[in-house]
Structures are given as C-alpha cells and as structure tokens.
N, C-alpha and C positions, 0 to 999 in steps of 0.2 A: 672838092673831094680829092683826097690824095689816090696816085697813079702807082699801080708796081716799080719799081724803081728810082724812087725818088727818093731824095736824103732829108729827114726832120730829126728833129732834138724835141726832147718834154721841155713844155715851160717853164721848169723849176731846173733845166739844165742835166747837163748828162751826157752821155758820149753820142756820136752822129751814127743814125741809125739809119736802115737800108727796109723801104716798106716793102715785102715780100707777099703782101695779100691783104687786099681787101672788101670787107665783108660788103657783099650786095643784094641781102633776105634772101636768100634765096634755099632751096632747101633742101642742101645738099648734109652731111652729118657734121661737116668743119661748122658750118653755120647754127644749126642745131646746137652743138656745145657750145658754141661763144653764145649765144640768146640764154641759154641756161646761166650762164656767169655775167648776163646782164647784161652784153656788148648787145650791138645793134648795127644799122647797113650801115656805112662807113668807119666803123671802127676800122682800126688796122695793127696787120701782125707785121713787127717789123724784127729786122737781126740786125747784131752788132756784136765785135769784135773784144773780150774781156781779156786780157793782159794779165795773167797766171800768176808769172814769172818770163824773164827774158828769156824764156824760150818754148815756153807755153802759151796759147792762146787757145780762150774756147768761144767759139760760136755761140750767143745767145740768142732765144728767140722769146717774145713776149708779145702777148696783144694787147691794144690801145685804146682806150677810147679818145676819140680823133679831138674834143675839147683839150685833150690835155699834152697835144703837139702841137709845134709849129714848126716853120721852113729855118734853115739856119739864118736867111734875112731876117726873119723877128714877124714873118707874116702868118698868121694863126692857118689851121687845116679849117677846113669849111667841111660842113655838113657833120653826120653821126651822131652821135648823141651829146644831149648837152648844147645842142642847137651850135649855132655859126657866132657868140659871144667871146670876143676875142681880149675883151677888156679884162685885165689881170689885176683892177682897183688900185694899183699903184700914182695913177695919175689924178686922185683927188686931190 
C-alpha cells in the first residue's frame, strides 16, 4: 500500500505525482465521498505540478484508484481496489 509521500506515475504514464492521502475506510467525510465515487481503502489522492505556460504552474490534485499506479521503477501499488493484479497483458 502506498505511503504519504511517495512518488508514482499511472500505468498508462503521465507526470510524477506526490501521494498526499491515503484512504484507510474509515469514517471520516474525505472517506465518505471518495466510497461515493467508488474509491476504496487504499485508493490514493495524489498532486502534481501542471505547466500553464512558462511561468504559470498549477497544483493538481486527483484521487486514484491504487490498480491504476505504480512506482516510477515499474513496480505496481499493492492493495485498494482492483486487488494487488499487477499484470498490464503486455507480456503475452
């Protein structure tokens, strides 16, 4: 399961993202809304840095569900939804 502070990318690629939270069932209102939009314990909210213009940048933030990160080594996120299925069917 990924850690506050760690750096992952989506599988399908994208800029390096910074995990700022994540979900642990529990039942606080952040949790309640992401279970509404389907997430689950391990999903995660991460931010990263969007390049405007040279001299604009805006902070993004979005939540995850954890099958669809991995580490920037190529090693998938474990747990959350979508179980611990790291296989991306490339390798048939």
């Amino acid at each position: 399961m990924a850690e506050v502070g760690e750096v992952v990318i989506l599988k399908s690629g994208g800029p390096e993202m910074v995990v700022t939270y994540v979900l642990r069932g529990e039942d606080g209102s952040r949790e309640k809304a992401a279970a509404l939009k389907g997430f689950q314990e391990g999903d995660v909210v991460c931010e990263w840095q969007h390049i405007i213009a040279e001299d604009k940048i805006k902070t993004m933030r979005e939540t995850f569900k954890a099958a669809t990160l991995k580490y920037p080594n190529g090693i998938a996120l474990s747990g959350g939804s979508g179980g611990g299925d790291d296989d991306d069917d490339d390798d048939w």
